[in-house]
N, C-alpha and C positions, 0 to 999 in steps of 0.2 A: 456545325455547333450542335451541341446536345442540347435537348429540350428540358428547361426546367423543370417541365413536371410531369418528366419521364417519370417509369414506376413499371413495378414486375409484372405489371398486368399488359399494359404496352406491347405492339409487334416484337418480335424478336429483332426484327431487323432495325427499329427503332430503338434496341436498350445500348447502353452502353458497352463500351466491352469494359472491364473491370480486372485488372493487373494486382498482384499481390506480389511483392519479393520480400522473401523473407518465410518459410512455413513454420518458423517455431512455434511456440505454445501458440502466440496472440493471434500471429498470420491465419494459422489452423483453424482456431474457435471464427476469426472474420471471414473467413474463406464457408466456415459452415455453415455460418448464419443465413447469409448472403446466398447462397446458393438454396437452401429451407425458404432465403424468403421470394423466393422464384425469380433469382435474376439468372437471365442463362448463358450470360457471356463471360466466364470466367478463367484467365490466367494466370497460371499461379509458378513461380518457381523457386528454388531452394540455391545453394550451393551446386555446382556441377556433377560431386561425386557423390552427391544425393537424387540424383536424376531417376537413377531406373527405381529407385524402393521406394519414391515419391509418384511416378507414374504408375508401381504396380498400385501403389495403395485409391489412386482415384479413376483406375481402368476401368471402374462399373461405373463413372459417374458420367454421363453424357453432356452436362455442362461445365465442369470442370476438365481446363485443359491445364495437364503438365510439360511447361516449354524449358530449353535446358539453362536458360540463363537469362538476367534481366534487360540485357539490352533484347531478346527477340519479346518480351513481357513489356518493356516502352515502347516500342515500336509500332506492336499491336494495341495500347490501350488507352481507351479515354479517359480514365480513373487510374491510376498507382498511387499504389500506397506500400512503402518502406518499410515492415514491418521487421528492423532489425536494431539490432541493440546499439545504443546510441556512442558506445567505443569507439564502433566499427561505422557510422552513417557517414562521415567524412572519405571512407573507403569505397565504402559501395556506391554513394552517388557519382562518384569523381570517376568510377569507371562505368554508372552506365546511366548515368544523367544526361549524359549527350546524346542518347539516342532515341531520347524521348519524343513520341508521336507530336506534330505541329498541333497548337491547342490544347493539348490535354493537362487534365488536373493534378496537379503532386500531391501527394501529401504524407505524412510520416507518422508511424505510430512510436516513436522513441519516447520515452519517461522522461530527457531531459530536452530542452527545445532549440538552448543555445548552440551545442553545436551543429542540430538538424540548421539552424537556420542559415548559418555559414555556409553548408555545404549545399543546401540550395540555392542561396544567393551566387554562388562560387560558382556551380558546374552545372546548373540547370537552364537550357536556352532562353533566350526572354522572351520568345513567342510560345510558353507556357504556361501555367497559372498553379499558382501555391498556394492553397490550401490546408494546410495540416489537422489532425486532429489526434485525440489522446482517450483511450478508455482507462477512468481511475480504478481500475480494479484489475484482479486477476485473471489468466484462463480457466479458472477454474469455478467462480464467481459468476451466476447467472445475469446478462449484462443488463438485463429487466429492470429498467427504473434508477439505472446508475447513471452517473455522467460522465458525459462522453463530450470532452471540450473539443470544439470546432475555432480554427485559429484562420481567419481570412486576413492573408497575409498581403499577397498579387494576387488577386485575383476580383473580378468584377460580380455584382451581385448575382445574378443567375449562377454562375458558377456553384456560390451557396448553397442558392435552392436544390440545384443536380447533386449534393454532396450529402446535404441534407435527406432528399427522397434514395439516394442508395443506401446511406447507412438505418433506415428507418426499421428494417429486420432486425435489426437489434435489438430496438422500443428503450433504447435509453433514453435518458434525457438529456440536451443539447447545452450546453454552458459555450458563451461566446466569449473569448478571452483573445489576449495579445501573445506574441511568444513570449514576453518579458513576464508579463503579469501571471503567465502559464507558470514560468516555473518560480516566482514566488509563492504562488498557490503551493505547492506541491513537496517544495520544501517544507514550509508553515505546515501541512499536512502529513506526507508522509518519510520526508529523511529524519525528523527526530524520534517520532512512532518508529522508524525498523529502530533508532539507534536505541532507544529504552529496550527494547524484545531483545537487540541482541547482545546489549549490557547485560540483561536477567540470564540470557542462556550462558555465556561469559562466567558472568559469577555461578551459576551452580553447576559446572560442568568444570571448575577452577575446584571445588569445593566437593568432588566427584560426589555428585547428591543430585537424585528425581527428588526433587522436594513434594512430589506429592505421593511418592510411597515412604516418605519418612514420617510424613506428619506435618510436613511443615509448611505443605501448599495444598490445602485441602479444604475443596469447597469456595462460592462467593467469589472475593473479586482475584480471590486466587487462579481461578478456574479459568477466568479470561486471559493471566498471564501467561501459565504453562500454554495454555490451548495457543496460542498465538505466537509465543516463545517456539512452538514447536513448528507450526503451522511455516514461520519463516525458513527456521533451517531447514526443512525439507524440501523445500524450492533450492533455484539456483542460485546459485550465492552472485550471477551479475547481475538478476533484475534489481537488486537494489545496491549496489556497487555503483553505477552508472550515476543513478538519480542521486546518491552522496558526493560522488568521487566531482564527478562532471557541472554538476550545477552549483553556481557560486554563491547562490543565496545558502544553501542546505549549510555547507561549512559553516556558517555565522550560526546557524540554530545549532547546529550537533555541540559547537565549540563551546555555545553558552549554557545547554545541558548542562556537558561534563563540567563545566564552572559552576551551576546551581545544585550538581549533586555533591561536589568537593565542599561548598561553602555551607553546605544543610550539614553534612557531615560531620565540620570542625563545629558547629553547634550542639550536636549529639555529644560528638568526647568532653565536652566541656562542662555539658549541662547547662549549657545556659536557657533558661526558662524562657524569659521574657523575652530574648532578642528572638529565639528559636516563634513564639508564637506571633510577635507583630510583623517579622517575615510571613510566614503562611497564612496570616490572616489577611496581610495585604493585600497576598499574592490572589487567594480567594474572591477578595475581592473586587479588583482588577478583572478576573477571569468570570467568576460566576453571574456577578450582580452588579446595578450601577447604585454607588453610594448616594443618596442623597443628604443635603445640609443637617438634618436633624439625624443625621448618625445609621437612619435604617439603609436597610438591602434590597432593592427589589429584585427578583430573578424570573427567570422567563422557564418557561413547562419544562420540566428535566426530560430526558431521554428515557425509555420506559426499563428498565435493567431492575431485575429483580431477584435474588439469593434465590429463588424458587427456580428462576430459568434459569437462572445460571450454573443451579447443581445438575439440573437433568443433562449436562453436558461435561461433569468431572471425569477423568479418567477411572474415578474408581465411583463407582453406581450401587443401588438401592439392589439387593435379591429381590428375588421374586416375593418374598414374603414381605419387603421392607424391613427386613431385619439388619440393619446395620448395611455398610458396601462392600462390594466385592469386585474383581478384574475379573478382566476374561479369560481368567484359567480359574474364578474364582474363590482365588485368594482373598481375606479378612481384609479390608483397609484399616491401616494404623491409624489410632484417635488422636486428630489435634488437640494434643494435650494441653498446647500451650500455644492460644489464641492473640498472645499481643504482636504486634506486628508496625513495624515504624513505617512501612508501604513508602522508603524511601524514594523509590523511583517515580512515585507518583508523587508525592511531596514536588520532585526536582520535578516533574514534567510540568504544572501549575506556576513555579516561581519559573522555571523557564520561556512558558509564556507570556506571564506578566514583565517578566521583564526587558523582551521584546516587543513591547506591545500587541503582540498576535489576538483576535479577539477569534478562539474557535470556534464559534458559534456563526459566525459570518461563512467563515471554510466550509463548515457544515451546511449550511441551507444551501453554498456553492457547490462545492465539489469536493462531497468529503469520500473518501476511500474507506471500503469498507472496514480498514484496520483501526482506522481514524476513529468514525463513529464509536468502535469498543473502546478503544484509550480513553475516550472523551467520558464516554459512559461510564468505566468504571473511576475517571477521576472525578470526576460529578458526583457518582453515588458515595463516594468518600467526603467527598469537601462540603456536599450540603449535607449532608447530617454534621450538626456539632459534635454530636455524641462520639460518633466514629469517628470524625478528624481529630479530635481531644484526646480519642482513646492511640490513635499515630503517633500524634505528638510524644504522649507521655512515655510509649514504648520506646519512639527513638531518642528522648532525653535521660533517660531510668532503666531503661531494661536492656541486659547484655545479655539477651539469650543470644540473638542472634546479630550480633554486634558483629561479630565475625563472618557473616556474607555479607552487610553492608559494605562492609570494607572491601570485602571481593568485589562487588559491585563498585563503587568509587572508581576503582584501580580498572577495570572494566568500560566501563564508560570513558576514562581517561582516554585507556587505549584505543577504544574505535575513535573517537574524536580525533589522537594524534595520526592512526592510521589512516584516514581520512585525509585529516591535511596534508600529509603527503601524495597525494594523490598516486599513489600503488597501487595496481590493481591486482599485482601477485601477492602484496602484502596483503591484501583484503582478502584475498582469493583464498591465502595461508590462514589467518585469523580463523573466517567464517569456518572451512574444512574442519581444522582443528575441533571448534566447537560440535558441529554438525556429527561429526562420527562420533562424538561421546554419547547423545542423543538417537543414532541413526537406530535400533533396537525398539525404539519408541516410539516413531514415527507410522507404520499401517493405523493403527488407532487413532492416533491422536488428529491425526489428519478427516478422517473422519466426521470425529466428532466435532473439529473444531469448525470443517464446513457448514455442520450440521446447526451451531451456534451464531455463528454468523447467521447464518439462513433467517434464527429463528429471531435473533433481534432486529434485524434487519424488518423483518416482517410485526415485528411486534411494536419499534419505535413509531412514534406520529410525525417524526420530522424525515422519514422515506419516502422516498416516493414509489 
């Protein structure tokens, strides 16, 4: 048995040995950590016919070993960990979950948990112990202060402890969760968040329009949707396929979306004033604050988001002189001539949660993903100012400027929602493409800057750790 409170400083002979199958993005960044934070028993392997360009790439590294398949990675390890897309975990353990070393620890890095759990229950010996765990973030995202849910499934407490002190090179923060309550979480957090981004990319790629070199997404809480809008499609369109397609909770949020953006909608063509505001104000209220008897609001410290940081990260930027913005070829940026804006997506993302009852602020202190945190941020800085939700409202009941990407939007959101419940993963695969190479032109940059943003709120909110 491994010793609880083993750690990189430990005999070698004493550490774990430490199995990874899977080197895609997450495998990769865990495999680097982990080995940075001096454990020195490390195996790692890919796909077969990934074998020799995977050994060339870790031939300088004297604690990482490249073996050709995961049955010779169980065999040898007191730790695995699955680090494969969760389409495919029914596949992969069922051929090499049997050959898992006696006593050793499972665990799975998949986005969705239901079918991880299946296939461990299914094909995993019982003289083993299951563990799982989950980092809510990207590979690309420094995992410094994130969470990182730990799922003690079978397995007995020391086990913990040893899962705990290996993934501690990380330095995230540990969220204790069930499989069940994992991917509730995570729907509530991030299957309605991609579905809002990739409704936005949807409608203006429908609407063949960079809405921020028109004019018409420029600056503020614009600045978080392109950046983010962008940030998604230039990823692979299964990291977030899985966590929609796969998890049963996610379908009831995405579905209810595309129901709160369709019914805000027929508010808008109608004009109707009054219904359109005791909706959003409910919804506001439900979400941001608890109503008390005597009518008032109380709200708890906002998220730190501010027009100032959020421009230093727009696609089109301040010259050197601050004379107006420019891109990086220099070009003039076009003046948002025309500032009213009905922020329909955000409108739906509020009444979506209100009428789920989701409380995000909860997700957030738990295990919010760092996309989460901006959605949240820039639905907040809209909803608590009267001024700026007023000035929504009245765009989306009154002004037809851009009455016509709403609607692209609507139709948009419909469709990831129906493609969704079909559970297609080519249809998905077709959809996102589609989108993606309308945008793919725009992506070195935006990519960027949008890490660059994330970083910087991340580090600026008070509710991070």
């Amino acid at each position: 048995m491994i010793s609880p409170d083993v750690t990189p400083d430990s005999p070698v002979e004493e550490q774990p040995a430490i199995g990874v199958i899977g080197m895609g993005s997450m495998g990769t960044m865990y495999a680097k950590f982990l080995y940075e934070g001096g454990w020195k028993k490390i195996y790692v392997c890919d796909q077969p016919n990934k074998y020799e360009a995977l050994k060339a790439k870790y031939e300088d590294n004297p604690h990482i070993t490249v073996l050709v398949d995961g049955h010779q990675v169980s065999r040898i390890a007191d730790f695995i960990m699955y680090a494969v897309e969760a389409e495919f975990i029914d596949r992969v353990v069922a051929m090499y979950g049997p050959s898992t070393k006696v006593g050793a620890i499972v665990s799975g890095q998949t986005s969705v948990k239901a079918p991880e759990k299946v296939a461990f229950e299914k094909y995993l010996p019982q003289d083993v112990h299951i563990l799982s765990c989950h980092s809510l973030h990207g590979p690309t995202v420094s995992p410094l202060g994130q969470p990182l849910v730990l799922i003690k499934h079978r397995a007995p407490e020391w086990a913990l402890r040893v899962v705990e002190n290996i993934l501690r090179p990380l330095r995230s923060r540990y969220v204790y969760l069930s499989y069940e309550d994992h991917d509730i979480v995570t729907a509530n957090t991030q299957a309605v968040t991609h579905a809002a981004f990739l409704s936005m990319g949807t409608a203006w790629a429908n609407e063949k329009e960079y809405p921020w070199e028109t004019g018409h997404a420029v600056g503020g809480i614009e600045t978080v949707k392109v950046n983010i809008m962008l940030r998604i499609y230039s990823n692979k369109w299964h990291v977030y396929a899985g966590l929609a397609i796969l998890n049963p909770s996610a379908k009831i949020q995405i579905d209810q979306y595309a129901r709160s953006t369709t019914e805000i909608y027929k508010l808008m063509i109608v004009a109707d004033g009054a219904g359109m505001r005791r909706r959003i104000y409910e919804a506001r209220d439900k979400v941001f604050g608890t109503k008390a008897k005597d009518g008032s609001v109380t709200t708890r410290a906002p998220i730190l988001l501010s027009e100032d940081i959020l421009d230093r990260f727009s696609l089109w930027r301040r010259d050197a002189d601050g004379n107006g913005k420019v891109n990086g070829n220099g070009d003039a940026a076009p003046p948002n001539t025309h500032t009213a804006n009905s922020h329909l997506s955000l409108l739906a993302m509020v009444d979506c949660w209100a009428a789920l009852g989701i409380q995000p602020f909860v997700h957030l202190d738990l295990a919010a993903t760092p996309l989460f945190r901006m959605l949240l941020g820039v639905s907040e800085y809209l909803f608590r100012s009267q001024e700026r939700l007023d000035h929504a409202i009245h765009a989306a009941l009154y002004d037809t400027t851009y009455r016509a990407n709403d609607l692209e939007f609507v139709v948009a959101a419909r469709g990831w929602s129906q493609c969704i419940s079909f559970g297609n993963f080519e249809l998905y695969q077709k959809r996102f493409m589609e989108t993606a190479t309308f945008f793919e032109s725009r992506f070195e940059d935006a990519t960027k800057l949008g890490t660059a943003m994330l970083q910087a709120i991340l580090e600026s909110s008070p509710t991070s750790s």
